[in-house]
PDB file of N, CA, C, O and CB in Angstrom:
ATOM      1  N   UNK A   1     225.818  41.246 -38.054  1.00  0.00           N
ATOM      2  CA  UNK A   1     224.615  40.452 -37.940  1.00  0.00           C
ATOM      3  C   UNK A   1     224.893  39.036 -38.442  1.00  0.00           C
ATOM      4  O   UNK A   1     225.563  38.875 -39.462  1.00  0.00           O
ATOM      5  CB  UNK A   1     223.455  41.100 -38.727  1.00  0.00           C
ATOM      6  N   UNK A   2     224.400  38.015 -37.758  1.00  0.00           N
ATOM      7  CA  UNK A   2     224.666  36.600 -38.205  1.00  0.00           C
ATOM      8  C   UNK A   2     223.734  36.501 -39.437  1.00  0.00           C
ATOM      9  O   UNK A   2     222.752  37.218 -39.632  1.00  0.00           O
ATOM     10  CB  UNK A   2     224.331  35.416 -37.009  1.00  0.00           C
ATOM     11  N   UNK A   3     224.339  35.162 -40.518  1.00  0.00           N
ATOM     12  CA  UNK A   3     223.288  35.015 -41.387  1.00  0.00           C
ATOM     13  C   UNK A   3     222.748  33.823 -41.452  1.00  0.00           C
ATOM     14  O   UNK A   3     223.530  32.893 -41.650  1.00  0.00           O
ATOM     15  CB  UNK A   3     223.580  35.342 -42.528  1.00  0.00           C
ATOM     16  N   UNK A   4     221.735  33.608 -41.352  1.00  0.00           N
ATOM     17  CA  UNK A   4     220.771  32.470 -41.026  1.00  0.00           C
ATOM     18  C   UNK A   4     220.065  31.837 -42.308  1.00  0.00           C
ATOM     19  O   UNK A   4     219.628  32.559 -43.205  1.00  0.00           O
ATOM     20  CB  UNK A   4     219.635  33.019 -40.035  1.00  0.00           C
ATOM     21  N   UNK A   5     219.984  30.554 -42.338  1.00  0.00           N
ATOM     22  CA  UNK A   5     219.796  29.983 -44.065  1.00  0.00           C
ATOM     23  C   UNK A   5     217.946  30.124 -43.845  1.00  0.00           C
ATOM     24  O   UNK A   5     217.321  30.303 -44.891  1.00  0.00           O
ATOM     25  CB  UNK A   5     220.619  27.696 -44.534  1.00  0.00           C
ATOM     26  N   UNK A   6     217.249  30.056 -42.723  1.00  0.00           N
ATOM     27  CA  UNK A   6     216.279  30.178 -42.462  1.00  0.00           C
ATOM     28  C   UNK A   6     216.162  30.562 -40.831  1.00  0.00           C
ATOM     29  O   UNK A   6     216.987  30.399 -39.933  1.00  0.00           O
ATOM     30  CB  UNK A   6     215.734  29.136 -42.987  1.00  0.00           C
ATOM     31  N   UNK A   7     214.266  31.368 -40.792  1.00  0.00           N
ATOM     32  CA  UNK A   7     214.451  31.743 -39.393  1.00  0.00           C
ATOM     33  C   UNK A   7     213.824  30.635 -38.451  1.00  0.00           C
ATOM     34  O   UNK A   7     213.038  30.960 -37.561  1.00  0.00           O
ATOM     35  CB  UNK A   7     213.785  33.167 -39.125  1.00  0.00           C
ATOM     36  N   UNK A   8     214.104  29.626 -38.617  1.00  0.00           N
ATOM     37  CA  UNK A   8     213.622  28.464 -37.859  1.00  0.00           C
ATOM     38  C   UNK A   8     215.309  28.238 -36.763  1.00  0.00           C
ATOM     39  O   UNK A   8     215.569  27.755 -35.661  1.00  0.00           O
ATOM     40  CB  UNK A   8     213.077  26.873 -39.226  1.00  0.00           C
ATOM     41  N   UNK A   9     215.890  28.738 -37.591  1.00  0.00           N
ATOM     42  CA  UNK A   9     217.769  28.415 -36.714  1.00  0.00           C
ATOM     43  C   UNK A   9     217.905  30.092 -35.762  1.00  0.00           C
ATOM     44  O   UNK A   9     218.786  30.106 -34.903  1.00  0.00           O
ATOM     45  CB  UNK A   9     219.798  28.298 -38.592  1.00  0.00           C
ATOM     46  N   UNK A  10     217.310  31.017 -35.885  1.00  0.00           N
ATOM     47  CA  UNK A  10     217.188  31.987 -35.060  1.00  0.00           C
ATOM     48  C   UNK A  10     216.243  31.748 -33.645  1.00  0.00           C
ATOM     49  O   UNK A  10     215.061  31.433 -33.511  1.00  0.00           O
ATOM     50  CB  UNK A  10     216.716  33.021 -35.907  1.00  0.00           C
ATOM     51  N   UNK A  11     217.386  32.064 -32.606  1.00  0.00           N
ATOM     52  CA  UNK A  11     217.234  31.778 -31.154  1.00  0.00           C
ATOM     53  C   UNK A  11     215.751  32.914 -31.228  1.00  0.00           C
ATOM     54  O   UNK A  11     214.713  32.398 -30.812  1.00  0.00           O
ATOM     55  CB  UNK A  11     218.897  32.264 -29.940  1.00  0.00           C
ATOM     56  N   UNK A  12     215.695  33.718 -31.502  1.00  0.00           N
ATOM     57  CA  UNK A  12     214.811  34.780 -30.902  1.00  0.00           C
ATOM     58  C   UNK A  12     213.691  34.125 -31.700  1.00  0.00           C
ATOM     59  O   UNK A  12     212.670  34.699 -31.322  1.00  0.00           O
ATOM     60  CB  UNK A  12     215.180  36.541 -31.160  1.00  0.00           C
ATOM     61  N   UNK A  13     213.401  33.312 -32.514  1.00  0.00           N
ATOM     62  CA  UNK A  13     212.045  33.028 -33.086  1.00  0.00           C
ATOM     63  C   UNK A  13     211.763  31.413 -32.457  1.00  0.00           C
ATOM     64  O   UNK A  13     210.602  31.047 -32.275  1.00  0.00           O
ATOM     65  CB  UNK A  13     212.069  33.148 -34.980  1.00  0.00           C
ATOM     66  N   UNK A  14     212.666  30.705 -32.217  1.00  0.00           N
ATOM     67  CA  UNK A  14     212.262  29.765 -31.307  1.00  0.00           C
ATOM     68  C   UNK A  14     212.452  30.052 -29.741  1.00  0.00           C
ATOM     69  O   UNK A  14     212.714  29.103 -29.002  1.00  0.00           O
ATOM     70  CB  UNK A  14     212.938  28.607 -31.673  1.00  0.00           C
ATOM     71  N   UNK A  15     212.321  31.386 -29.214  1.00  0.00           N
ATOM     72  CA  UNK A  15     211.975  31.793 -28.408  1.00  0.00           C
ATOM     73  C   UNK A  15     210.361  32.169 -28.005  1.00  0.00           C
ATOM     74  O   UNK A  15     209.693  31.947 -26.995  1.00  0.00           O
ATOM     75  CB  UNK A  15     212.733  32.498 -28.475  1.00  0.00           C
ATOM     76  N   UNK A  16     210.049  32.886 -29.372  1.00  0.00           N
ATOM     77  CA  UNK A  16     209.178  33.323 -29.455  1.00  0.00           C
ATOM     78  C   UNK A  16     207.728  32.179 -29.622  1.00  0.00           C
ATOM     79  O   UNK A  16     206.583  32.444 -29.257  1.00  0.00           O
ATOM     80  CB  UNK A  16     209.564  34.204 -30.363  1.00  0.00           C
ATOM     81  N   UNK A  17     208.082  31.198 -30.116  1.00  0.00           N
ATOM     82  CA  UNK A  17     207.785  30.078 -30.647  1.00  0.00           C
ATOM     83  C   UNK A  17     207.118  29.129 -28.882  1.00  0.00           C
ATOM     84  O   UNK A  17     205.957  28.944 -28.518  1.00  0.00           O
ATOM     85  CB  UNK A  17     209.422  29.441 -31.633  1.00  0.00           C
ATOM     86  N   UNK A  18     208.137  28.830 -28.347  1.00  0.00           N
ATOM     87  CA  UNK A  18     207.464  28.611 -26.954  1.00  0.00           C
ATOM     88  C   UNK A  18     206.981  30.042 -25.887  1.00  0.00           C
ATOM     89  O   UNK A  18     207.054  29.897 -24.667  1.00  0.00           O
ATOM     90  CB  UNK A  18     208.640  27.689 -26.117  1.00  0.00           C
ATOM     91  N   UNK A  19     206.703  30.815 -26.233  1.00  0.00           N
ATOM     92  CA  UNK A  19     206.190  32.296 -25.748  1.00  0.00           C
ATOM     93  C   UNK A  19     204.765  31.490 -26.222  1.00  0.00           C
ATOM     94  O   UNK A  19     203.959  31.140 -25.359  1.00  0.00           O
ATOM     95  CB  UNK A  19     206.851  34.117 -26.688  1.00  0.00           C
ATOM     96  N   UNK A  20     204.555  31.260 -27.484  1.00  0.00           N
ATOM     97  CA  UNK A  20     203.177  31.573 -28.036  1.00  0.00           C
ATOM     98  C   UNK A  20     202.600  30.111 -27.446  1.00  0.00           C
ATOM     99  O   UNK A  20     201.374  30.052 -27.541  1.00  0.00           O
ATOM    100  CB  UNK A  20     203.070  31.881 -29.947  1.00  0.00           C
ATOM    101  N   UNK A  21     203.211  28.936 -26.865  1.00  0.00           N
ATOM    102  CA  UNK A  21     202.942  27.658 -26.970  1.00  0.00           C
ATOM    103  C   UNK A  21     202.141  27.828 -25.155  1.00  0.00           C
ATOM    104  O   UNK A  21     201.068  27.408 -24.723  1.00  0.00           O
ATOM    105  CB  UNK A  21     204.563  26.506 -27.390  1.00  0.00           C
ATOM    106  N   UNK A  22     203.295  28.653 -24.467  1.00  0.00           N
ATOM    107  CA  UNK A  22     202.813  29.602 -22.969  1.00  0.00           C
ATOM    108  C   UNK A  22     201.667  29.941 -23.560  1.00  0.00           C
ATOM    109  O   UNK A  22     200.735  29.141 -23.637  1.00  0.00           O
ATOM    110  CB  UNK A  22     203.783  31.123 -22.337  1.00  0.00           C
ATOM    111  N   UNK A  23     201.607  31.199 -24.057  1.00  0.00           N
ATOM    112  CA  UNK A  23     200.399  31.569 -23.974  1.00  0.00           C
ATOM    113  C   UNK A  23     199.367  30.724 -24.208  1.00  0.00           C
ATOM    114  O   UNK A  23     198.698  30.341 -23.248  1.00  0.00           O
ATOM    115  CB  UNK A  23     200.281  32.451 -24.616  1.00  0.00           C
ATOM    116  N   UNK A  24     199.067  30.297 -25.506  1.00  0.00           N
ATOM    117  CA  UNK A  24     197.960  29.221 -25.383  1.00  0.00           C
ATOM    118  C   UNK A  24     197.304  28.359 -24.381  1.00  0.00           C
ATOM    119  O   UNK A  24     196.089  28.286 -24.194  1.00  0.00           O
ATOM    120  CB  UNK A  24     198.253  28.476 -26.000  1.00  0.00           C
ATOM    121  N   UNK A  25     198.376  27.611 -23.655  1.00  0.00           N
ATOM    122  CA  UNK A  25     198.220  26.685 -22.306  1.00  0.00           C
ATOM    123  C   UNK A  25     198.009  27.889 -21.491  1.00  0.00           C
ATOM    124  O   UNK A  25     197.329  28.490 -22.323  1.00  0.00           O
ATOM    125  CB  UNK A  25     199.631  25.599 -21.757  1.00  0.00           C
ATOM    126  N   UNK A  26     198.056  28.469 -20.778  1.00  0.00           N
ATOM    127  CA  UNK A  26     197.545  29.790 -20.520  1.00  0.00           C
ATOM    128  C   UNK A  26     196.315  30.193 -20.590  1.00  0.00           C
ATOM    129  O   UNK A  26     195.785  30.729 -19.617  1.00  0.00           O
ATOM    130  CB  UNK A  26     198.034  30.529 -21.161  1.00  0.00           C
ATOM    131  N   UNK A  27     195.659  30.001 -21.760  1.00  0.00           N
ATOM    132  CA  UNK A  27     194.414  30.992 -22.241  1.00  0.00           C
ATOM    133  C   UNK A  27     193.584  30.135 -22.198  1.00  0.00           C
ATOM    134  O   UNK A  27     192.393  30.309 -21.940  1.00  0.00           O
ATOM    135  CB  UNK A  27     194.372  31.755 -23.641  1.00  0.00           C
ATOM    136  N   UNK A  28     194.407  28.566 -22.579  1.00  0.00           N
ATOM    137  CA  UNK A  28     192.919  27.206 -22.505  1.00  0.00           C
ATOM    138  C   UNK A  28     193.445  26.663 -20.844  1.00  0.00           C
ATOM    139  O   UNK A  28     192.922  25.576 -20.600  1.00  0.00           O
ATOM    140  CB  UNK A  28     193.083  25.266 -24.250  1.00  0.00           C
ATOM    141  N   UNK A  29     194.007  26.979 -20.116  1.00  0.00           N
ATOM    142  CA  UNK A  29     193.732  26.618 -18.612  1.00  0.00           C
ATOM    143  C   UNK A  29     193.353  27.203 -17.479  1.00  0.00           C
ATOM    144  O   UNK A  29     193.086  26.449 -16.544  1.00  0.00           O
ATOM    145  CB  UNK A  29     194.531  26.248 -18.198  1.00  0.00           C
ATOM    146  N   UNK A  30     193.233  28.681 -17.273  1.00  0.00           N
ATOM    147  CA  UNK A  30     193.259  29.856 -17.151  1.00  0.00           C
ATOM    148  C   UNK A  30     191.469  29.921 -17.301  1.00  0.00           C
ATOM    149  O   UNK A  30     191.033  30.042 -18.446  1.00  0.00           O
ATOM    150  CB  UNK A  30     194.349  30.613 -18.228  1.00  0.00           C
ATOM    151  N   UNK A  31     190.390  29.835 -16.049  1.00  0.00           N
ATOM    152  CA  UNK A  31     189.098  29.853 -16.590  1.00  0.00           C
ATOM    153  C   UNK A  31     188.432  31.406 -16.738  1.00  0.00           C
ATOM    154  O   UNK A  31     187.483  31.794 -17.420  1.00  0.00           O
ATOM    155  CB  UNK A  31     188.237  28.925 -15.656  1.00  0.00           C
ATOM    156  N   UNK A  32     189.353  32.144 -15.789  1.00  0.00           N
ATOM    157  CA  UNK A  32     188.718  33.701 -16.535  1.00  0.00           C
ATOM    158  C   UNK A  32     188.722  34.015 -17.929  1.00  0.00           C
ATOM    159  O   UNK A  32     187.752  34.538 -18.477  1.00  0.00           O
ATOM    160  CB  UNK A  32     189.483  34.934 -16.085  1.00  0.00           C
ATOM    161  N   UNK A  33     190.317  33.560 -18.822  1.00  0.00           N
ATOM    162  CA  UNK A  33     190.745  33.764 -19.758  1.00  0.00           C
ATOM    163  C   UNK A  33     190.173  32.584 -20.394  1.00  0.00           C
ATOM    164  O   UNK A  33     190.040  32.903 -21.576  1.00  0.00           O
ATOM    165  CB  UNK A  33     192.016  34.048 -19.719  1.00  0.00           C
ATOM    166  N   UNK A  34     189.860  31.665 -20.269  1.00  0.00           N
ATOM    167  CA  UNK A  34     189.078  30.939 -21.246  1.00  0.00           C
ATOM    168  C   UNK A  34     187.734  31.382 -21.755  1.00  0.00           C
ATOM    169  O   UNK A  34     187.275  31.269 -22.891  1.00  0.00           O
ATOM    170  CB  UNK A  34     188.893  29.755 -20.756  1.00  0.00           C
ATOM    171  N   UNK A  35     187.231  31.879 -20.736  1.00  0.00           N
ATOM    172  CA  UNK A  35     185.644  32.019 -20.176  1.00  0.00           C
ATOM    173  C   UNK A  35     185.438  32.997 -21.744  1.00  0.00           C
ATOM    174  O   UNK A  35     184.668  32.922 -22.701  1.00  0.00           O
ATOM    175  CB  UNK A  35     185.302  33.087 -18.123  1.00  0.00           C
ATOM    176  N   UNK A  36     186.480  33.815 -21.392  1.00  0.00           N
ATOM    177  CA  UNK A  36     186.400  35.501 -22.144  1.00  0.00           C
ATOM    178  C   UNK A  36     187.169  35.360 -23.511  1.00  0.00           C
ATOM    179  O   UNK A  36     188.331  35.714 -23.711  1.00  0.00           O
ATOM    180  CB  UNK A  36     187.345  36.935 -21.083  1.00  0.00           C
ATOM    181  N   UNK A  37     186.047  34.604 -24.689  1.00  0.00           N
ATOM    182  CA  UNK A  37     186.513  34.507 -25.510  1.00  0.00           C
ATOM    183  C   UNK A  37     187.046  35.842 -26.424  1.00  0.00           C
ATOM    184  O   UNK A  37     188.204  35.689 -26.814  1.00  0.00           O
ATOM    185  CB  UNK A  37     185.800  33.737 -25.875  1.00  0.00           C
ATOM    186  N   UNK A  38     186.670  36.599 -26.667  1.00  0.00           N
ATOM    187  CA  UNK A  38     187.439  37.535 -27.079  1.00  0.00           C
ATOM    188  C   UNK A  38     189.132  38.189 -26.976  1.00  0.00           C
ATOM    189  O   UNK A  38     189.870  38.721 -27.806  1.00  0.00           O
ATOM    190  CB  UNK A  38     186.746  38.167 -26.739  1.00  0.00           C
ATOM    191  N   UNK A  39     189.281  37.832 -25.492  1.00  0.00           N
ATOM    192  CA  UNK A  39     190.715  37.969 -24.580  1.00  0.00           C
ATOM    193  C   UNK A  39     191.222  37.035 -25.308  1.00  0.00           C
ATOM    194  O   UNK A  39     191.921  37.184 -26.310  1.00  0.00           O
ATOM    195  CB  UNK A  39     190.817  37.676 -22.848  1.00  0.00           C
ATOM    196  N   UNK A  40     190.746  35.683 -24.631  1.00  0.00           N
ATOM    197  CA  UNK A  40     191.620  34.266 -25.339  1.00  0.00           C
ATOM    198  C   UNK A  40     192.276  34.299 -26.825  1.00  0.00           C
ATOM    199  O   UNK A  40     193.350  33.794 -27.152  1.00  0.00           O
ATOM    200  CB  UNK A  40     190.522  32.957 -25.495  1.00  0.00           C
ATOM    201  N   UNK A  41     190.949  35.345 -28.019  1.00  0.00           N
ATOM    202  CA  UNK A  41     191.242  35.046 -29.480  1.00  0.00           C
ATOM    203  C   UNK A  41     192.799  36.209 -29.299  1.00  0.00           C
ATOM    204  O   UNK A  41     193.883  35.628 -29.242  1.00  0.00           O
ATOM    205  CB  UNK A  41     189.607  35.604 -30.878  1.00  0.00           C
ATOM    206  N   UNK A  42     192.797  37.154 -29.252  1.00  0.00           N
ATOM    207  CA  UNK A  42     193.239  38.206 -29.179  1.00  0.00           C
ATOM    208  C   UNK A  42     194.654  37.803 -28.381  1.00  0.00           C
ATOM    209  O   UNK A  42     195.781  38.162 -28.723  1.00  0.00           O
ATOM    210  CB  UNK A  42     192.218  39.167 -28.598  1.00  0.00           C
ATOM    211  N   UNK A  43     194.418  37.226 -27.589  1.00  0.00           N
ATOM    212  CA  UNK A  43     195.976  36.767 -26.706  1.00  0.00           C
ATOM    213  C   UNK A  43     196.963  35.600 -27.627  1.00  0.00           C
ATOM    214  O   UNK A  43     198.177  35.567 -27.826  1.00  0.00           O
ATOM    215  CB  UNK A  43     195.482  35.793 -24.912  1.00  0.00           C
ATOM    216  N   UNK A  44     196.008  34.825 -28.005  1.00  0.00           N
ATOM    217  CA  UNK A  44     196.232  33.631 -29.339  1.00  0.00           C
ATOM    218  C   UNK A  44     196.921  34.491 -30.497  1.00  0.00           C
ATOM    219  O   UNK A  44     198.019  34.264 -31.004  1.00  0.00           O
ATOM    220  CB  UNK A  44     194.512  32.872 -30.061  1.00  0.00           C
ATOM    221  N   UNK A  45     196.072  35.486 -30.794  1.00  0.00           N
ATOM    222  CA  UNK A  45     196.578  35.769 -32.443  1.00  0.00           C
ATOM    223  C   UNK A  45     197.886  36.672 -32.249  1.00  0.00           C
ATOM    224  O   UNK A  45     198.620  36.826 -33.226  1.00  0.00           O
ATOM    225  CB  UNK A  45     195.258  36.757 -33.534  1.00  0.00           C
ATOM    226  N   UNK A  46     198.266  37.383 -30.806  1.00  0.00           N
ATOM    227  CA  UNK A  46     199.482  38.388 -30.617  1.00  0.00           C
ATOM    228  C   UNK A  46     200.261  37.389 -30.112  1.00  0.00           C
ATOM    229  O   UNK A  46     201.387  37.872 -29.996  1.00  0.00           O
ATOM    230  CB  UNK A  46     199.345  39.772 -29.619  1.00  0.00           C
ATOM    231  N   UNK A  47     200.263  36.089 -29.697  1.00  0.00           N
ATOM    232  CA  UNK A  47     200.964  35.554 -29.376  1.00  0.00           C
ATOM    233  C   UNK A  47     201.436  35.011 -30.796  1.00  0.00           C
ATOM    234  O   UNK A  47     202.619  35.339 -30.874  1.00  0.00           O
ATOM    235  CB  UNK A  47     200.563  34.876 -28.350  1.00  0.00           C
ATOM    236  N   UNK A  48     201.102  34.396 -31.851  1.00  0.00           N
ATOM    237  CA  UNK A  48     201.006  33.600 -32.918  1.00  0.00           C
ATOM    238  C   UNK A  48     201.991  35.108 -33.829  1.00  0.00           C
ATOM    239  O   UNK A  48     203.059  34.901 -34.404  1.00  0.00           O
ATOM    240  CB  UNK A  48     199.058  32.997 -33.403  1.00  0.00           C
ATOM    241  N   UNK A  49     201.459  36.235 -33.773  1.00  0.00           N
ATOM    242  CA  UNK A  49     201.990  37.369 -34.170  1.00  0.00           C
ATOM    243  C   UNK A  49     203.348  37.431 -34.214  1.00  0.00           C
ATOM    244  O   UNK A  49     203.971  37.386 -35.275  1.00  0.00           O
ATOM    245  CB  UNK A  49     201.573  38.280 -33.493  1.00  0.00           C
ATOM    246  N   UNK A  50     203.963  37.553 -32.915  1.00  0.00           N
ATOM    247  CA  UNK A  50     205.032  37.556 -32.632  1.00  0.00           C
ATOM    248  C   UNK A  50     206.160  37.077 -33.864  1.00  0.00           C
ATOM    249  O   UNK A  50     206.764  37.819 -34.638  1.00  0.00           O
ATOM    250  CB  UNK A  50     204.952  36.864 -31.506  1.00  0.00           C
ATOM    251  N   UNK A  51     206.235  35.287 -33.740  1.00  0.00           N
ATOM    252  CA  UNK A  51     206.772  34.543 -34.222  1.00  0.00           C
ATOM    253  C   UNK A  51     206.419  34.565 -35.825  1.00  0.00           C
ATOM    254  O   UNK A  51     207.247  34.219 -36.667  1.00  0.00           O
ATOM    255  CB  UNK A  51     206.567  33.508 -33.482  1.00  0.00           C
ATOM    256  N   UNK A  52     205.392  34.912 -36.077  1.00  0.00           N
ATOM    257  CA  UNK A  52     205.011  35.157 -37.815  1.00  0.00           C
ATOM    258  C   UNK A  52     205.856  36.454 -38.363  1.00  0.00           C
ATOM    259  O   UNK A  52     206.411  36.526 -39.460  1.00  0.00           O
ATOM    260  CB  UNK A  52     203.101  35.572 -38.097  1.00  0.00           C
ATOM    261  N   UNK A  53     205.818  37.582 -37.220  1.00  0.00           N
ATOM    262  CA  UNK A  53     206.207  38.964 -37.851  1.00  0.00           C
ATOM    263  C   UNK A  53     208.007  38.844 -37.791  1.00  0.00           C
ATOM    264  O   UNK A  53     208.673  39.585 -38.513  1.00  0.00           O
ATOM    265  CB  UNK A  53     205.450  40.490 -36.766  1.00  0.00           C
ATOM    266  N   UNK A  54     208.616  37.929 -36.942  1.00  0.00           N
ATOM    267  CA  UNK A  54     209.724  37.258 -37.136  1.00  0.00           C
ATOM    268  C   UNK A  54     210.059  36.431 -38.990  1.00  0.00           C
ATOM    269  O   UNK A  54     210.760  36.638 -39.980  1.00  0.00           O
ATOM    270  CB  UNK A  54     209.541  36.164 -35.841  1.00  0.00           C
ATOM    271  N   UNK A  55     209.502  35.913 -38.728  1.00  0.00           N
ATOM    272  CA  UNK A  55     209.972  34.759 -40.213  1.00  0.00           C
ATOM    273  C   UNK A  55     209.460  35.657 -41.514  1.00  0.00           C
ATOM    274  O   UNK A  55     209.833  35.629 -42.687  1.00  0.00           O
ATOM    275  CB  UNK A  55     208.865  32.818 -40.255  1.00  0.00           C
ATOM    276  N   UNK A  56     208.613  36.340 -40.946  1.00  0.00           N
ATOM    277  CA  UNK A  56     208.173  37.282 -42.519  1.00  0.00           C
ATOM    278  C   UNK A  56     209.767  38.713 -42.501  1.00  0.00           C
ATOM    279  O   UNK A  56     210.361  39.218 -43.453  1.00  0.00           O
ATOM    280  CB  UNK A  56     205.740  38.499 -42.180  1.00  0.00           C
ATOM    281  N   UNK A  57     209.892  38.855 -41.454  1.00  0.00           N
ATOM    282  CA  UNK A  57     211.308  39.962 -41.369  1.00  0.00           C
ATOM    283  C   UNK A  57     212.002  39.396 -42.198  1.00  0.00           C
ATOM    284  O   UNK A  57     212.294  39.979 -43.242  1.00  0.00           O
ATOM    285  CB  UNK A  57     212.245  40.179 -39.957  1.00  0.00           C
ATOM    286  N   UNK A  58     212.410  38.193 -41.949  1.00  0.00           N
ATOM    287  CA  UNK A  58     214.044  37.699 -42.105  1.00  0.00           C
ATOM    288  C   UNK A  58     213.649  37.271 -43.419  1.00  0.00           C
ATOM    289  O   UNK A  58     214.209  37.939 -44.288  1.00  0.00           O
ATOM    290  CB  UNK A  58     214.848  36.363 -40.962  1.00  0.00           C
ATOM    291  N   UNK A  59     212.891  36.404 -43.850  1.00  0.00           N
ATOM    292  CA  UNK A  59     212.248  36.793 -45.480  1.00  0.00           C
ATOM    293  C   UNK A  59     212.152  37.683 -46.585  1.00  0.00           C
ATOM    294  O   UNK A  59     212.331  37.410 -47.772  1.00  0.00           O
ATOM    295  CB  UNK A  59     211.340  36.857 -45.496  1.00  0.00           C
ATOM    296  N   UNK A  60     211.726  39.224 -45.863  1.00  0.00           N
ATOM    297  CA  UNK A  60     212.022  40.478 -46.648  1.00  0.00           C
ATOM    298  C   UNK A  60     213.535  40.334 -46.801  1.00  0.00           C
ATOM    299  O   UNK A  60     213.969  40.114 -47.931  1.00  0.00           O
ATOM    300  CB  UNK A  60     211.548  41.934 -45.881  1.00  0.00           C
ATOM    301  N   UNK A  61     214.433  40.444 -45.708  1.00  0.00           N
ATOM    302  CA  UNK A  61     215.357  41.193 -45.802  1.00  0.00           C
ATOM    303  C   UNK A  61     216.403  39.954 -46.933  1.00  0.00           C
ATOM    304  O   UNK A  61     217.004  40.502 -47.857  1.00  0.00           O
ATOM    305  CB  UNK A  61     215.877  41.737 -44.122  1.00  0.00           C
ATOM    306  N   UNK A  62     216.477  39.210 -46.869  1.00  0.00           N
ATOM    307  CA  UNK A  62     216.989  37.528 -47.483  1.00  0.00           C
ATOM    308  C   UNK A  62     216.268  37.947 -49.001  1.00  0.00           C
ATOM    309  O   UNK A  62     216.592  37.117 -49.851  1.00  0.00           O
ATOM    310  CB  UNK A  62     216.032  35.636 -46.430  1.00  0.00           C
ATOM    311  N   UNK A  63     215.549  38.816 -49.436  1.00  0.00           N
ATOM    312  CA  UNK A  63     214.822  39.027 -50.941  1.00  0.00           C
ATOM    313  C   UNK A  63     215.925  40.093 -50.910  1.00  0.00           C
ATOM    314  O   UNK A  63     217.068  39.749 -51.207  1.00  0.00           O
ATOM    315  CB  UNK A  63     212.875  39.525 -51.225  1.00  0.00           C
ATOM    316  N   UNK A  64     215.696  41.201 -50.616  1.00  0.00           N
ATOM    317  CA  UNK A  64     216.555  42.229 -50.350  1.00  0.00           C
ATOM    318  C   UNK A  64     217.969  42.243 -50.917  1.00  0.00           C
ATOM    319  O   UNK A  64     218.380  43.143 -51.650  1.00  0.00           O
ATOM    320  CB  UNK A  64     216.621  42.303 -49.051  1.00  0.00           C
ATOM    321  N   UNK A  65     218.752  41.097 -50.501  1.00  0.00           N
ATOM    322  CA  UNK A  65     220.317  40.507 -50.701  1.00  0.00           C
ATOM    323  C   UNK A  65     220.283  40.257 -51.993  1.00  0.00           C
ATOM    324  O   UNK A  65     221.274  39.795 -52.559  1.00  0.00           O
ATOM    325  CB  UNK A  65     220.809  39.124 -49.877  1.00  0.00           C
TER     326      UNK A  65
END
């Protein structure tokens, strides 16, 4: 496994990072999915998810060491 001084230098979280930036532009251009605020919050916060449950991983495991 590579070791990373932070997860801002990990490909898979600045992957994830424009995933969530998609979705958003997505959810505010998109007028079904705008319309339907509940969808929109919910698509926002699993998108935002993603990339948080990333940097909190690599955090545990970096205490861990």
């Amino acid at each position: 496994m590579a070791k990373y001084n932070s997860f801002v230098e990990m490909e898979v979280y600045q992957k994830a990072l424009q995933f969530g930036v998609k979705v958003y532009k997505l959810t505010l251009s998109n007028e079904k999915i705008a319309k339907d605020y509940g969808l929109k919050d919910q698509l926002q916060r699993a998108a935002l998810s993603i990339s948080n449950n990333i940097a909190e991983d690599l955090n545990v495991k970096q205490k861990r060491n």
